[in-house]
PDB file of N, CA, C and O in Angstrom:
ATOM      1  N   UNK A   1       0.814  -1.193   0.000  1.00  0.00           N
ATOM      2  CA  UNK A   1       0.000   0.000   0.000  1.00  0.00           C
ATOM      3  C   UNK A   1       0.863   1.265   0.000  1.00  0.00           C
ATOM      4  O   UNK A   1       0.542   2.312  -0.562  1.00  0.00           O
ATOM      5  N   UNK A   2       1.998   1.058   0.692  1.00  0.00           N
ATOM      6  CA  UNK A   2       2.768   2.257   0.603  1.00  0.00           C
ATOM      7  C   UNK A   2       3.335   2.602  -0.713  1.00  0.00           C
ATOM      8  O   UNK A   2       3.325   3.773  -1.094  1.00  0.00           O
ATOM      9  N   UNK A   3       3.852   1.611  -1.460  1.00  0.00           N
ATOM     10  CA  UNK A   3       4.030   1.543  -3.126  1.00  0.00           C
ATOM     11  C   UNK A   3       3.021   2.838  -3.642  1.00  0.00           C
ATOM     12  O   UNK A   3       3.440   3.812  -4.266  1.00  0.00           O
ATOM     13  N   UNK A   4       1.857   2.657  -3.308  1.00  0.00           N
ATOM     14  CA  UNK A   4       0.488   3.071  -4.307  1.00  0.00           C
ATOM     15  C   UNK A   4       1.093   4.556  -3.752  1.00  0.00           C
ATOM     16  O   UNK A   4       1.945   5.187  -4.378  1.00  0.00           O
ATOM     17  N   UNK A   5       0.536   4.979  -2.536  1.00  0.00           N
ATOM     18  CA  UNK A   5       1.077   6.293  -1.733  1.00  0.00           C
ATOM     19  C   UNK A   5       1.738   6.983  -2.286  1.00  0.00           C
ATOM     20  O   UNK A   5       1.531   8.121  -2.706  1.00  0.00           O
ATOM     21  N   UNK A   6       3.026   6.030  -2.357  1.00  0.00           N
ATOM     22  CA  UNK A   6       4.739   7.141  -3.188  1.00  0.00           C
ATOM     23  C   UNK A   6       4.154   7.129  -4.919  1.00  0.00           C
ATOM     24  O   UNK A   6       4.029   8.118  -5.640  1.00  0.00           O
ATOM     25  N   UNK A   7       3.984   6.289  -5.125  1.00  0.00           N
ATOM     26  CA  UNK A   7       3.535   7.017  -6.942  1.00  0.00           C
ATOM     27  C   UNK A   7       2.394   7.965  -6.925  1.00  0.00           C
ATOM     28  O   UNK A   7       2.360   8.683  -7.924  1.00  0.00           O
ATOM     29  N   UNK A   8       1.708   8.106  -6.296  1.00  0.00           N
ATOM     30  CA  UNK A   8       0.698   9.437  -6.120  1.00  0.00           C
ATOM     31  C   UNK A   8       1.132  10.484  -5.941  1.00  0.00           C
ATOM     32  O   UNK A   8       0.767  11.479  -6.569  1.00  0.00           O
ATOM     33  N   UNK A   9       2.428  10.473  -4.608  1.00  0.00           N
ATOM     34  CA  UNK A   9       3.132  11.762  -4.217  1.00  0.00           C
ATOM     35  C   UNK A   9       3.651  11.846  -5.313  1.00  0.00           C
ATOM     36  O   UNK A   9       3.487  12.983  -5.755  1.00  0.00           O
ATOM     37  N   UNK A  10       4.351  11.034  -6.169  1.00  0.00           N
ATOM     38  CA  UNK A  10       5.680  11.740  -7.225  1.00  0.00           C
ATOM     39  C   UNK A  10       5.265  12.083  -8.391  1.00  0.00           C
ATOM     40  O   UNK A  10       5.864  12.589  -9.341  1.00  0.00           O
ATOM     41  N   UNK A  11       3.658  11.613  -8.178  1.00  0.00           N
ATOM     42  CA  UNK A  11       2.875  12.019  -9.804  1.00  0.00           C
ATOM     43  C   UNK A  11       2.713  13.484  -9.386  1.00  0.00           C
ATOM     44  O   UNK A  11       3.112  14.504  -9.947  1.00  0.00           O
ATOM     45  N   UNK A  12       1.792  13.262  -7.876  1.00  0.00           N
ATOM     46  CA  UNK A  12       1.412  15.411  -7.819  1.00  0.00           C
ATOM     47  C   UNK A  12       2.434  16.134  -7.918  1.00  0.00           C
ATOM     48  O   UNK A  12       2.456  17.223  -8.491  1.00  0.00           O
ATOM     49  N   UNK A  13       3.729  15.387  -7.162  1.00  0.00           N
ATOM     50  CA  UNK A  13       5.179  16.794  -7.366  1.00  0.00           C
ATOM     51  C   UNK A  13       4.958  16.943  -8.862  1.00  0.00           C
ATOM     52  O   UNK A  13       4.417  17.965  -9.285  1.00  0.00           O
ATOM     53  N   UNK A  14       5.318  16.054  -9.617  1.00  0.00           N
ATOM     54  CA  UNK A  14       5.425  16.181 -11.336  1.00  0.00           C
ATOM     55  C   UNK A  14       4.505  16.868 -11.589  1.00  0.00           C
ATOM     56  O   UNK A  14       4.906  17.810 -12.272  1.00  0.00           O
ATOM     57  N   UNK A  15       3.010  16.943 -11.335  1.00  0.00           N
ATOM     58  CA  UNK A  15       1.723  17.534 -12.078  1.00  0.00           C
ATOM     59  C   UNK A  15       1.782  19.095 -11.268  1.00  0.00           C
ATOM     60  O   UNK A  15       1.230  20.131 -11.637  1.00  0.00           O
ATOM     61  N   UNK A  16       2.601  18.886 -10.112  1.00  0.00           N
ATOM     62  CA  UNK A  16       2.711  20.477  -9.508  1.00  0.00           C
ATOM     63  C   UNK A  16       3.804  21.256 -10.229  1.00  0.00           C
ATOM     64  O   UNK A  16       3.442  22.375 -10.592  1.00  0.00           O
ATOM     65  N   UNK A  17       5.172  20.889 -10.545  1.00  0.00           N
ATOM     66  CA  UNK A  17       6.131  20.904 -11.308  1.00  0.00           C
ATOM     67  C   UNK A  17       5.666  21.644 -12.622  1.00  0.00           C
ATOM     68  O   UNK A  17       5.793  22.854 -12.805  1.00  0.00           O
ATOM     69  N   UNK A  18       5.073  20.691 -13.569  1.00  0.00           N
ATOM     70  CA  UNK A  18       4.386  21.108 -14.799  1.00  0.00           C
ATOM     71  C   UNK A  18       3.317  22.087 -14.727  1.00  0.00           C
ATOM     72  O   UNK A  18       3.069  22.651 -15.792  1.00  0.00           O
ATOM     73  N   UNK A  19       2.557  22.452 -13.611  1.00  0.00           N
ATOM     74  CA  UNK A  19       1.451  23.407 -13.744  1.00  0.00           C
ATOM     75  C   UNK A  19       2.373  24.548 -13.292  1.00  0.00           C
ATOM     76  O   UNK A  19       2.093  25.619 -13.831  1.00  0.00           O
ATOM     77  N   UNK A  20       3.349  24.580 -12.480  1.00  0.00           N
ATOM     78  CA  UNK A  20       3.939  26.017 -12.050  1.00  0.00           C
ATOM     79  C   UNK A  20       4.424  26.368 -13.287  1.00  0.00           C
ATOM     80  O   UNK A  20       4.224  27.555 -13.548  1.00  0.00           O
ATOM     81  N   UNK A  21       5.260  25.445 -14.532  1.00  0.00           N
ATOM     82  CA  UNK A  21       6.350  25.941 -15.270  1.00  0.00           C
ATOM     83  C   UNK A  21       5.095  26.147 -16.504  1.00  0.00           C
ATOM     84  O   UNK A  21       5.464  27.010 -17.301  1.00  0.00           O
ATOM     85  N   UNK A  22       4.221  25.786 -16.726  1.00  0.00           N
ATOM     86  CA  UNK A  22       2.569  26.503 -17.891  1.00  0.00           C
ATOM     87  C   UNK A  22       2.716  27.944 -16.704  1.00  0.00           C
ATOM     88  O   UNK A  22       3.372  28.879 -17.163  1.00  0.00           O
ATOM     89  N   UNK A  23       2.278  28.099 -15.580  1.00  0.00           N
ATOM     90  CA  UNK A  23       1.707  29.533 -15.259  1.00  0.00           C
ATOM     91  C   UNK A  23       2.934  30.497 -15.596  1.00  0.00           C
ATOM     92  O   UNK A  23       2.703  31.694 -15.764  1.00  0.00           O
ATOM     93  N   UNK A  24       4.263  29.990 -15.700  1.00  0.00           N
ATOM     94  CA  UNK A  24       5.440  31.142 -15.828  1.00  0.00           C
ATOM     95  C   UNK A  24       5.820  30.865 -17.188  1.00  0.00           C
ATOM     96  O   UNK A  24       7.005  31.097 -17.427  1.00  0.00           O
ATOM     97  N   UNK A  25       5.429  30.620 -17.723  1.00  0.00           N
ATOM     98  CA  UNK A  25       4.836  30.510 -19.651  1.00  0.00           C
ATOM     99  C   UNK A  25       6.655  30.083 -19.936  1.00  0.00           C
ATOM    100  O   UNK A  25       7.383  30.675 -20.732  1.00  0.00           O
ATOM    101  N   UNK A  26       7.170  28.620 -18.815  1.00  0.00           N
ATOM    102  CA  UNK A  26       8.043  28.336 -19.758  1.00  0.00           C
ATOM    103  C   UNK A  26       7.942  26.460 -19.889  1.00  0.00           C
ATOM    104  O   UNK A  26       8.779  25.580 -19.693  1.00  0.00           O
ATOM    105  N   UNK A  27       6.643  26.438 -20.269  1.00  0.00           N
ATOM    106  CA  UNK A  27       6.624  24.743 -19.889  1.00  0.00           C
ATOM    107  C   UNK A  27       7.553  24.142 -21.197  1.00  0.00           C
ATOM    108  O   UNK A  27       8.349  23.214 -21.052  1.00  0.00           O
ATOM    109  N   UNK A  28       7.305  24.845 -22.516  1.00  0.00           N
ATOM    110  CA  UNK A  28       7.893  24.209 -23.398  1.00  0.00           C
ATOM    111  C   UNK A  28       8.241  25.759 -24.564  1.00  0.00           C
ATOM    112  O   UNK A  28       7.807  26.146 -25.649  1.00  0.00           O
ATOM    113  N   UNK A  29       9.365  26.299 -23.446  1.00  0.00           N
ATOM    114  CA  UNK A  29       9.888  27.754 -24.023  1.00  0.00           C
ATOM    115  C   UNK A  29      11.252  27.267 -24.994  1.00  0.00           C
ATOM    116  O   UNK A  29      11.739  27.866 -25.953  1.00  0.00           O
ATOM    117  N   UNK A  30      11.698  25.873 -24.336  1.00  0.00           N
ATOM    118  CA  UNK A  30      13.100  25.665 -24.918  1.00  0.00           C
ATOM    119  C   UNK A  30      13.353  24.967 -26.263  1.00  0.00           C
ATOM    120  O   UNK A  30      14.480  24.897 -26.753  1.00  0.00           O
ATOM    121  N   UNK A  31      12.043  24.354 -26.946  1.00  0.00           N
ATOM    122  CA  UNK A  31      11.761  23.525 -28.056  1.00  0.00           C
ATOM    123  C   UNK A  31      13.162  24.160 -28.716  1.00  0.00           C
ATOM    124  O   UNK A  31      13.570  25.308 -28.539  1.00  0.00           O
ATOM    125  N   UNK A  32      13.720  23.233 -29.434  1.00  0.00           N
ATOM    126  CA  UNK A  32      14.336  23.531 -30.759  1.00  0.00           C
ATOM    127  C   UNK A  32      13.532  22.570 -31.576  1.00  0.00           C
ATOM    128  O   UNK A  32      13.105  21.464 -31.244  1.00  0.00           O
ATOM    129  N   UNK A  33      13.393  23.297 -32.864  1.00  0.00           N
ATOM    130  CA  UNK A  33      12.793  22.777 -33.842  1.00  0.00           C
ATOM    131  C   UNK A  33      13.646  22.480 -34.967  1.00  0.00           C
ATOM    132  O   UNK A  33      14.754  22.900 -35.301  1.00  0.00           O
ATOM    133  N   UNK A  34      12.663  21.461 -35.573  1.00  0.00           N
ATOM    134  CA  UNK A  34      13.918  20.804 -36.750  1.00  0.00           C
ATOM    135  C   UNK A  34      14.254  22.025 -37.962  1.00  0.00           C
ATOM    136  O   UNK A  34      13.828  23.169 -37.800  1.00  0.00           O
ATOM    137  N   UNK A  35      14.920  21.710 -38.965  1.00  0.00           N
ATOM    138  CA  UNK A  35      15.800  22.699 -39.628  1.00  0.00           C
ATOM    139  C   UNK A  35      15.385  21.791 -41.116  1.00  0.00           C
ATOM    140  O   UNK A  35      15.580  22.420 -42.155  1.00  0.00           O
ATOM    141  N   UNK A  36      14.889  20.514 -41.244  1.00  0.00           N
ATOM    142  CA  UNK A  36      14.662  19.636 -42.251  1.00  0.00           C
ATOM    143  C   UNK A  36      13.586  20.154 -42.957  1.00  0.00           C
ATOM    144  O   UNK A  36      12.541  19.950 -42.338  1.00  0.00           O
ATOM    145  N   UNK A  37      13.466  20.581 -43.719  1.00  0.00           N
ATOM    146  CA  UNK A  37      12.230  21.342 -44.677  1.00  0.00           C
ATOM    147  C   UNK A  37      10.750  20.377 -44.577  1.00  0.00           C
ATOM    148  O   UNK A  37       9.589  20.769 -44.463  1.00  0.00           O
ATOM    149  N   UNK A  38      11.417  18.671 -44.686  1.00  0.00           N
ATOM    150  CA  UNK A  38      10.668  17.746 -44.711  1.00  0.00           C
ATOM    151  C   UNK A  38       9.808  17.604 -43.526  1.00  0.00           C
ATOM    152  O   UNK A  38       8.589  17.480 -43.403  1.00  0.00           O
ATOM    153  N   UNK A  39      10.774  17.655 -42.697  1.00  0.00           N
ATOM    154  CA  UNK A  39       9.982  17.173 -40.854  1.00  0.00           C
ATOM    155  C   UNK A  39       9.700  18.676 -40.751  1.00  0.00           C
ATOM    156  O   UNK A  39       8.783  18.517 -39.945  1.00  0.00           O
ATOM    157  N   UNK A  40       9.741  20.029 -40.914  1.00  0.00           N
ATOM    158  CA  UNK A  40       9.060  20.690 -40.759  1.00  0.00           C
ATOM    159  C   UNK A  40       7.801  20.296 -41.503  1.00  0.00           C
ATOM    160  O   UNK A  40       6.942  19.850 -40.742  1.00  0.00           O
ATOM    161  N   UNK A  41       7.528  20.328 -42.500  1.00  0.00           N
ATOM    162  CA  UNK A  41       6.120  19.811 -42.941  1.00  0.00           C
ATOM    163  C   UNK A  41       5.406  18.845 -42.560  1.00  0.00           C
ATOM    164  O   UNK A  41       4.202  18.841 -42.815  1.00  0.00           O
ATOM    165  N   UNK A  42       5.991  17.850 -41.887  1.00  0.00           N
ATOM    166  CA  UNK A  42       5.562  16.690 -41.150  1.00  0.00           C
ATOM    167  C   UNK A  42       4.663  17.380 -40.090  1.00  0.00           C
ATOM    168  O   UNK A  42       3.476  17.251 -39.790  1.00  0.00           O
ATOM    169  N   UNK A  43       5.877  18.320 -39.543  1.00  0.00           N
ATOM    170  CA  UNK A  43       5.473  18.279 -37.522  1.00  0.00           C
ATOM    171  C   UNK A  43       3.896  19.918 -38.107  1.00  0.00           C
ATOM    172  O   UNK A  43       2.960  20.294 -37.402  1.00  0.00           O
ATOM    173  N   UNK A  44       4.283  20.441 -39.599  1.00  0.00           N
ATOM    174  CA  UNK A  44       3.180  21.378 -39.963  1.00  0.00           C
ATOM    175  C   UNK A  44       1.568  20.441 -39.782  1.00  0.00           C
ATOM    176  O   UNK A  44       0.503  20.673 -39.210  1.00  0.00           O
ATOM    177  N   UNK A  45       2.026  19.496 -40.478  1.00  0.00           N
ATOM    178  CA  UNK A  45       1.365  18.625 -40.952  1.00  0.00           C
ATOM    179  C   UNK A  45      -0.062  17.705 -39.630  1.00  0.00           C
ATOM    180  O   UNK A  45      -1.289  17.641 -39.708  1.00  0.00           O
ATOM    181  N   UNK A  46       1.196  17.023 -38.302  1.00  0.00           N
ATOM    182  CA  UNK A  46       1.133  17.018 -37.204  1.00  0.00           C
ATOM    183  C   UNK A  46      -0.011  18.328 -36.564  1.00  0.00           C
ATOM    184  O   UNK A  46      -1.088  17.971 -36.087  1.00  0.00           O
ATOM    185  N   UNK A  47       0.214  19.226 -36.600  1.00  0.00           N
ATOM    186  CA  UNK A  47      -0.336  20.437 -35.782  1.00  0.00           C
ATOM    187  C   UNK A  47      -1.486  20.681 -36.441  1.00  0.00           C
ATOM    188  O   UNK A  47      -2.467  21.195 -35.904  1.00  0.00           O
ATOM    189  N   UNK A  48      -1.431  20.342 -37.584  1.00  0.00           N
ATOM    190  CA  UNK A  48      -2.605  20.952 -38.231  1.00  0.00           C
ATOM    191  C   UNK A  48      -3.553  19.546 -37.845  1.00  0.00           C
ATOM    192  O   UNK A  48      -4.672  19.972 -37.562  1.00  0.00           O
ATOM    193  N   UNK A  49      -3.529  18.218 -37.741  1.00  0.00           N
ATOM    194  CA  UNK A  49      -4.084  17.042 -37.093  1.00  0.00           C
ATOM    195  C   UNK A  49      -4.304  17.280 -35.854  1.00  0.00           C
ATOM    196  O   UNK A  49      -5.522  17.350 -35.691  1.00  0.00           O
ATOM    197  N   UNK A  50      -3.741  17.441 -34.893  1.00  0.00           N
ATOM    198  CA  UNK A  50      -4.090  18.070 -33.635  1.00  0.00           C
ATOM    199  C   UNK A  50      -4.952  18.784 -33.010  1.00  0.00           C
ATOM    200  O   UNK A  50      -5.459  18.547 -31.914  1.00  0.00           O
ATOM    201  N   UNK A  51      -5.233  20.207 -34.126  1.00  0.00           N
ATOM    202  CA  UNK A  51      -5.806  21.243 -33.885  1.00  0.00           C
ATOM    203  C   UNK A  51      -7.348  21.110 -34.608  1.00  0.00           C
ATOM    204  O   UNK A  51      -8.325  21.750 -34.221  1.00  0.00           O
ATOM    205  N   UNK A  52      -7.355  20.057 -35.839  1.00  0.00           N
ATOM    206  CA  UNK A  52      -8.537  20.163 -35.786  1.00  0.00           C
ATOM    207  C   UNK A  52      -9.642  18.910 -35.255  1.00  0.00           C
ATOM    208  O   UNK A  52      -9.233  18.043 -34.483  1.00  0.00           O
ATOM    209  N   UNK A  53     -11.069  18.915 -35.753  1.00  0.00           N
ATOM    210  CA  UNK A  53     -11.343  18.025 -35.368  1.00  0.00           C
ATOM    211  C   UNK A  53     -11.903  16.852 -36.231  1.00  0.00           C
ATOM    212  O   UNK A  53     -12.638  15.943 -35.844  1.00  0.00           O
ATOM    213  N   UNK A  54     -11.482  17.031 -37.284  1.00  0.00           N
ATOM    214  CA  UNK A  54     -11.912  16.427 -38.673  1.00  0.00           C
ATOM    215  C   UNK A  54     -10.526  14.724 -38.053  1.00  0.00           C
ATOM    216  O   UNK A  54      -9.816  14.667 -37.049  1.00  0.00           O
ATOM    217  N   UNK A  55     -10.701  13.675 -39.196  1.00  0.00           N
ATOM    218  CA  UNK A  55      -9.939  12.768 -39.033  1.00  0.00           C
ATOM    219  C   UNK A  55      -9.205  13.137 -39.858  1.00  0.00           C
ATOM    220  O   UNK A  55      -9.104  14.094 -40.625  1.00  0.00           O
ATOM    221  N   UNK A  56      -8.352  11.683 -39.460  1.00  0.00           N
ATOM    222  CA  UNK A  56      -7.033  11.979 -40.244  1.00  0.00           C
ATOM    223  C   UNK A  56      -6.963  11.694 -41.888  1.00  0.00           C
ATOM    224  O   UNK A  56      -6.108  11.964 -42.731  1.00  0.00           O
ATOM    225  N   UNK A  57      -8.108  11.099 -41.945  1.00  0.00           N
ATOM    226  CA  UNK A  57      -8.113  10.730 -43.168  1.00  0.00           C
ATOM    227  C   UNK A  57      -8.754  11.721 -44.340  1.00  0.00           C
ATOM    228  O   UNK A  57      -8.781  11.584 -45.563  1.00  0.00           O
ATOM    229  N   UNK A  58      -9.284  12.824 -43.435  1.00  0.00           N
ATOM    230  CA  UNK A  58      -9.772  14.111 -44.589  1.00  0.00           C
ATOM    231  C   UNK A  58      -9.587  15.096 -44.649  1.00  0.00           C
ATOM    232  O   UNK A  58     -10.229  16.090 -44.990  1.00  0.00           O
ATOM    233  N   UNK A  59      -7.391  14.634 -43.851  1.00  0.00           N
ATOM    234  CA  UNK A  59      -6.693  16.417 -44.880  1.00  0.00           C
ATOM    235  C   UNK A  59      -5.563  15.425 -45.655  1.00  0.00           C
ATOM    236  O   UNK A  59      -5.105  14.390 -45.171  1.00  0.00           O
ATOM    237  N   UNK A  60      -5.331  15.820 -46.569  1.00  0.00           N
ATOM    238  CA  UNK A  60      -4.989  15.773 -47.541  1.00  0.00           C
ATOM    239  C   UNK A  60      -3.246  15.931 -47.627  1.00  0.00           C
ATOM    240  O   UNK A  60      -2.938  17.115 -47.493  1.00  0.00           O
ATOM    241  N   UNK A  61      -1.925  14.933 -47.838  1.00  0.00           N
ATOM    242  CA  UNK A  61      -1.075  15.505 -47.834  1.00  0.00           C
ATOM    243  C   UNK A  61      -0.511  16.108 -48.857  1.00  0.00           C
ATOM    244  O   UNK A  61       0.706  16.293 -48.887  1.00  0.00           O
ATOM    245  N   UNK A  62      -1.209  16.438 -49.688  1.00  0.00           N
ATOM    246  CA  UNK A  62      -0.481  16.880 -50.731  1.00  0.00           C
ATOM    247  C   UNK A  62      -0.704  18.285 -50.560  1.00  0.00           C
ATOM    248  O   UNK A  62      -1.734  18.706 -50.032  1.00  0.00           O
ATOM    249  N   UNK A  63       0.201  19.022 -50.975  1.00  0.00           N
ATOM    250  CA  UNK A  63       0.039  20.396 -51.063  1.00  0.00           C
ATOM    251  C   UNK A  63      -1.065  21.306 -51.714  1.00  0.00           C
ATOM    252  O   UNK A  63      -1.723  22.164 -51.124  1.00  0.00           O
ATOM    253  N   UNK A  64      -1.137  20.995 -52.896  1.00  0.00           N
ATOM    254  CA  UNK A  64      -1.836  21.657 -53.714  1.00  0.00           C
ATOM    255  C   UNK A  64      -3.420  21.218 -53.027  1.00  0.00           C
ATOM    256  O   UNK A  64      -4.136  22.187 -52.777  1.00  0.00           O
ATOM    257  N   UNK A  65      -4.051  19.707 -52.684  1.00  0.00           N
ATOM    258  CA  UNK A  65      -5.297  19.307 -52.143  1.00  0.00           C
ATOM    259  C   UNK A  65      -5.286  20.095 -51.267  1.00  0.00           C
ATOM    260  O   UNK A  65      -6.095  21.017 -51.373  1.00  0.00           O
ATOM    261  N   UNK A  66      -4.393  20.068 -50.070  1.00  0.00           N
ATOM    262  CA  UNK A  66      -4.417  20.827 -48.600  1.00  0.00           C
ATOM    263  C   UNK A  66      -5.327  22.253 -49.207  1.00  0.00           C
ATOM    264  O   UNK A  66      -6.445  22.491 -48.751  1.00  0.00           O
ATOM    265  N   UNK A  67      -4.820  22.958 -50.062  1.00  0.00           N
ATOM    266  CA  UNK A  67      -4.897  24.607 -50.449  1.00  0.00           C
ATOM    267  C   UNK A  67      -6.127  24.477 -50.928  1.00  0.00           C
ATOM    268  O   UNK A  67      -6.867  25.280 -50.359  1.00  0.00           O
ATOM    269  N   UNK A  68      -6.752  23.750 -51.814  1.00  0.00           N
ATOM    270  CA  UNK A  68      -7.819  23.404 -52.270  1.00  0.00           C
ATOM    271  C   UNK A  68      -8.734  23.077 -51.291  1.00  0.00           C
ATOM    272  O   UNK A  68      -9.781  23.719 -51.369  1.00  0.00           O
ATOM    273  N   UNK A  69      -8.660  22.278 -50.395  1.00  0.00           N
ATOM    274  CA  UNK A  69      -9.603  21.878 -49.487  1.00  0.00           C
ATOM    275  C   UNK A  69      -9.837  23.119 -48.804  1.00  0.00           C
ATOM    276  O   UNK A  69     -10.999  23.522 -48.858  1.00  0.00           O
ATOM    277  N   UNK A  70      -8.790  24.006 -48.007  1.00  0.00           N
ATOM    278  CA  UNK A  70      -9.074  24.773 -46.719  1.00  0.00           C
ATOM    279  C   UNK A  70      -9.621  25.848 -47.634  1.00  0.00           C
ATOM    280  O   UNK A  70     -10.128  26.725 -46.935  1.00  0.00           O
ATOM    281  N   UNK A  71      -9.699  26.072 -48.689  1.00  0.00           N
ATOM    282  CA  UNK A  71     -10.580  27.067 -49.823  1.00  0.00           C
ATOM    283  C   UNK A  71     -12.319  26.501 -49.728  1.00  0.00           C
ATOM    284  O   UNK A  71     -13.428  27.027 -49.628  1.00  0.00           O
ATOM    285  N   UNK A  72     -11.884  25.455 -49.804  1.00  0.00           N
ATOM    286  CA  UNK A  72     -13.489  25.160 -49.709  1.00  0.00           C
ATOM    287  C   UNK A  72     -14.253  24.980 -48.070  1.00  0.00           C
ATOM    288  O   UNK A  72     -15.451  25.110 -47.822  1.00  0.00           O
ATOM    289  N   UNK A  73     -13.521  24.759 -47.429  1.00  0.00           N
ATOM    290  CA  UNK A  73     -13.743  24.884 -46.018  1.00  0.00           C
ATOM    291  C   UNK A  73     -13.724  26.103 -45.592  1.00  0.00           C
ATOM    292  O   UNK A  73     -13.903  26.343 -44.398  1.00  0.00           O
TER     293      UNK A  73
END
């Protein structure tokens, strides 16, 4: 039972940890981002899946569809 206890405490330090470093706006200030033209379009690609709420299967990777679609959307 004490097992259960200590992973609770070390989850709230962590979840206290992570909510102080969001309120001082540096939870994820240090990102370096890739420099690859490719995996930038990936991780573009990524964010734009994330953010909406459509599936994954109805954006489009091609460039020219992408431009076409969010025209008609």
């Amino acid at each position: 039972m004490r097992k259960v206890g200590r992973n609770l405490s070390e989850q709230l330090d962590t979840w206290n940890i992570l909510a102080k470093a969001r309120n001082e706006g540096r939870l994820f200030a240090n990102i370096r981002w890739p420099r690859d033209p490719d995996i930038n379009e990936q991780m573009k690609r990524l964010h734009l899946l994330l953010k909406m709420k459509d599936s994954a299967a109805n954006v489009p990777k091609n460039l020219e569809a992408r431009r076409r679609f969010r025209f008609i959307v």
